[in-house]
C-alpha positions in Angstrom: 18.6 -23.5 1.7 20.9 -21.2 -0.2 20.6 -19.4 -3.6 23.1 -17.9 -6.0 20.2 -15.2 -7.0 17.8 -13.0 -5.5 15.3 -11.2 -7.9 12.9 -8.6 -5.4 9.3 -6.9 -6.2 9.6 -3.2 -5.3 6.2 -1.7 -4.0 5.4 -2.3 -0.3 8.6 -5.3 -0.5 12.0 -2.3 -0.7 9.4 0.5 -0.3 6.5 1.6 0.9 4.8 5.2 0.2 5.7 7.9 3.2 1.4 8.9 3.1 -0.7 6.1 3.8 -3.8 4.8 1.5 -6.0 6.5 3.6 -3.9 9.7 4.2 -3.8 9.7 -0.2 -7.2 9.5 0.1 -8.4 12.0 2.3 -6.3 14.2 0.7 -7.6 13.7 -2.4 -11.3 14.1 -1.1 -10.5 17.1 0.5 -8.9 18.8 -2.6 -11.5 18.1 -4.9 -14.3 18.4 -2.3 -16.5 15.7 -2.9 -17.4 12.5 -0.8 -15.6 9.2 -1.7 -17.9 6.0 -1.2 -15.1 3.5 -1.9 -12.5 2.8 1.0 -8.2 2.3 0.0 -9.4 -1.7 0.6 -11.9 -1.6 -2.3 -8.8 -0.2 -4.7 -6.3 -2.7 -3.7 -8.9 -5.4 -4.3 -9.8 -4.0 -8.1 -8.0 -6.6 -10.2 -5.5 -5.5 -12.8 -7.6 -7.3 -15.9 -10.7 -4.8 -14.6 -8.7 -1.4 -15.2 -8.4 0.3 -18.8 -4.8 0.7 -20.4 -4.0 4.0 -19.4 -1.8 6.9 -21.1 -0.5 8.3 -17.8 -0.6 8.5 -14.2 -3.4 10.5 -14.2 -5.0 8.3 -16.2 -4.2 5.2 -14.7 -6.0 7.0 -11.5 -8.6 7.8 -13.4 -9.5 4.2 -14.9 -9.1 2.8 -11.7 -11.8 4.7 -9.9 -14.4 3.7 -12.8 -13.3 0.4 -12.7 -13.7 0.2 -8.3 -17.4 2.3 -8.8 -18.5 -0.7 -11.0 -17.3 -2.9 -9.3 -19.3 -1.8 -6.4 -21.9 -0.4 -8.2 -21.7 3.3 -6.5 -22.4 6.6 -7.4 -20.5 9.5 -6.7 -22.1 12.9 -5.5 -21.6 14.5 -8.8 -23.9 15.5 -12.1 -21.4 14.1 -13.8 -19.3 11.3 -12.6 -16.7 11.2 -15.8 -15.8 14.7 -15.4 -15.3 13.7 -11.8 -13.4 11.0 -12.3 -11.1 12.7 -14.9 -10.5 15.4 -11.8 -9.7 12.8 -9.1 -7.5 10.9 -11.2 -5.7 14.4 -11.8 -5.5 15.0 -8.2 -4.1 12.0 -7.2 -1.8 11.8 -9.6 -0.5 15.0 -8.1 -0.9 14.2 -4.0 0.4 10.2 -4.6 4.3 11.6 -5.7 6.0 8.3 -6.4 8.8 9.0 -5.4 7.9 10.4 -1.8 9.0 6.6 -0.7 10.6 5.4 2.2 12.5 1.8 2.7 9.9 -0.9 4.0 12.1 -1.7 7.7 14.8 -3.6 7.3 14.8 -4.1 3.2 17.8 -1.7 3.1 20.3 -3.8 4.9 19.0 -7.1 3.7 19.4 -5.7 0.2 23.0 -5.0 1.2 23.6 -8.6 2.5 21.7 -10.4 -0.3 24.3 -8.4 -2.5 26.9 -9.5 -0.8 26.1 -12.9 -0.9 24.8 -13.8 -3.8 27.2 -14.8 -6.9 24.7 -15.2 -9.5 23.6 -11.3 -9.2 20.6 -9.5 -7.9 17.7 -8.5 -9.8 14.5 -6.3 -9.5 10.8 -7.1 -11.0 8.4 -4.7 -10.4 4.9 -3.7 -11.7 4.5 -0.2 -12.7 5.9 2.2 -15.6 9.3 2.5 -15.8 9.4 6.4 -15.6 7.1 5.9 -11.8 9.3 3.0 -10.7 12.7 4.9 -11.4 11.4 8.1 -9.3 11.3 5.6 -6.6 14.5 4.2 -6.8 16.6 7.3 -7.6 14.9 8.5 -3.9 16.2 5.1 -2.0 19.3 5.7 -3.7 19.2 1.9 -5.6 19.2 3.3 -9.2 22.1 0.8 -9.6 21.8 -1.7 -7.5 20.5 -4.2 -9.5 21.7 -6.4 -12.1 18.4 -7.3 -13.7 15.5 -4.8 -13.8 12.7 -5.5 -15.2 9.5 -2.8 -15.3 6.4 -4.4 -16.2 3.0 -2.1 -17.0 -0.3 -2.1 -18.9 1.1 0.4 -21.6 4.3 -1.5 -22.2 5.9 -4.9 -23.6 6.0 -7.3 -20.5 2.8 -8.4 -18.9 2.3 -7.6 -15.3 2.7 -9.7 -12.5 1.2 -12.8 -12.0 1.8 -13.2 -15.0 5.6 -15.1 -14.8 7.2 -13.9 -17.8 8.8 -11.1 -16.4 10.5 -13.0 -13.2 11.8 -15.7 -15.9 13.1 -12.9 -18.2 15.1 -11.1 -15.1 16.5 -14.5 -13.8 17.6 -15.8 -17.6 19.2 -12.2 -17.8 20.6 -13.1 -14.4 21.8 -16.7 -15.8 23.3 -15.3 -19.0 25.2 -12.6 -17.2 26.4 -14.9 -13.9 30.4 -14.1 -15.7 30.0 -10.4 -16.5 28.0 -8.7 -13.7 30.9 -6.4 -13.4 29.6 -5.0 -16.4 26.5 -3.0 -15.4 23.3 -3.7 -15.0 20.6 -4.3 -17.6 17.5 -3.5 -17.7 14.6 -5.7 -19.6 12.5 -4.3 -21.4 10.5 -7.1 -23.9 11.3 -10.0 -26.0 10.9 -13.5 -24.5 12.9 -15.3 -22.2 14.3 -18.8 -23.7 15.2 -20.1 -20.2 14.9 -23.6 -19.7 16.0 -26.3 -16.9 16.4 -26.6 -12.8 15.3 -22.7 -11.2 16.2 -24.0 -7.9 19.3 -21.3 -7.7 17.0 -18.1 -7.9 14.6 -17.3 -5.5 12.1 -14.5 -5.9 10.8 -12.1 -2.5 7.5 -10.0 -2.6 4.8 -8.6 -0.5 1.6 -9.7 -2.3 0.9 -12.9 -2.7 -1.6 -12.7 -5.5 0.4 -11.2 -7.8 4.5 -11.9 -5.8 3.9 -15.7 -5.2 1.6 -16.8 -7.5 4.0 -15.0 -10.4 7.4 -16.9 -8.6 5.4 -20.0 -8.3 4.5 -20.0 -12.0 7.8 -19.3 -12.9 8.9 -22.2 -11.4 11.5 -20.5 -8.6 10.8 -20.1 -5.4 9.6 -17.6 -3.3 9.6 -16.0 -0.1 6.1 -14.0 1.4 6.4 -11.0 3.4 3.5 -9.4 3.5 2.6 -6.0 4.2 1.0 -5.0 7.6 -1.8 -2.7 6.2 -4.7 -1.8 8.5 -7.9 -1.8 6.3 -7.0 -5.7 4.8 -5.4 -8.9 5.7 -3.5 -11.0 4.1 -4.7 -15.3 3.5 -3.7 -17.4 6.4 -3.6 -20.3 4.5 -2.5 -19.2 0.8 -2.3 -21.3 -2.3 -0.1 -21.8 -3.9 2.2 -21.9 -0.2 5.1 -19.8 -0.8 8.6 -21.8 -0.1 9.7 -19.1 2.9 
């Protein structure tokens, strides 16, 4: 099966962070000297929907620790866990640089070929502020290598992944723009997508299926899985919805 476009997830798909979850973490523990009871498995698994709109990264660390000690209804070893909190999310914000990133194996040169191969352009979707997920690209050295970007975060106009809105916005962009690439690239930031019809020219490639496949499959493209080899969780062995690839 062949496709005129290729629209990509960033985090743990083109890239994946140089310190590992659990290297952040100890990090983190050992800066701010306190115990941590939840492990990097009990973050990944805190759902998007259970973590307050933040204001900045520091925030964003912040809320999610709250949200992953109700979750599993622990304490911390602290008179007062919201000061605490506020510290830890200040800490990692500092130790978890985003752009101290590295290319996931072989996503550089089958960036390169996809580029080379597809007419109907390249784009990029990924979840995360735009300021975070342009430090990352401006270290792989991909600022520009897309012809579709769209960054999709709590605090902004287009709803995260798996929500689908934000793949169909970067392949209508991709549709609309199949004569011009030459042009530049273009980044979406909002609005609504008024794409219609037959998807089966774009396919959409990410590491998490939860949010990657189910978002591509909503969408109504297809979708390749390529999950990331992390040691504290695995991924489904029988997902639904199946990705195509």
């Amino acid at each position: 099966m062949s496709y005129d476009a290729v629209v990509f997830d960033l985090d743990g798909t083109l890239c994946v962070s140089r310190l590992s979850d659990a290297e952040i973490q100890r990090r983190v523990a050992d800066r701010v000297g306190v115990r941590l009871p939840w492990t990097p498995a009990h973050l990944r698994a805190t759902p998007d929907e259970a973590i307050e709109t933040p204001t900045s990264r520091a925030e964003f660390f912040e809320h999610l620790y709250r949200a992953v000690v109700e979750r599993i209804d622990c304490r911390l070893d602290s008179e007062d866990d919201a000061d605490l909190l506020a510290e830890l999310g200040r800490v990692t914000a500092t130790v978890n640089d985003p752009g101290d990133v590295v290319f996931r194996d072989g996503a550089e040169s089958a960036l390169a070929a996809v580029r080379d191969r597809c007419p109907g352009g390249v784009g990029l979707v990924t979840n995360g502020p735009e300021s975070t997920q342009r430090a990352k690209l401006a270290t792989l050295g991909i600022a520009d290598a897309f012809d579709a970007t769209v960054f999709c975060s709590p605090s902004g106009d287009v709803p995260a992944k798996p929500d689908p809105a934000p793949i169909r916005r970067a392949v209508s962009t991709l549709d609309a723009g199949q004569s011009t690439l030459d042009a530049g690239p273009s980044v979406v930031d909002g609005g609504s997508s008024t794409l219609n019809g037959d998807l089966s020219w774009a396919v959409f490639i990410g590491n998490d299926h939860a949010a990657d496949v189910v978002a591509g499959h909503r969408a109504g493209v297809d979708t390749v899985w390529v999950p990331t080899d992390r040691p504290h969780e695995r991924p489904p062995t029988d997902p639904e919805p199946a990705p195509t690839h």
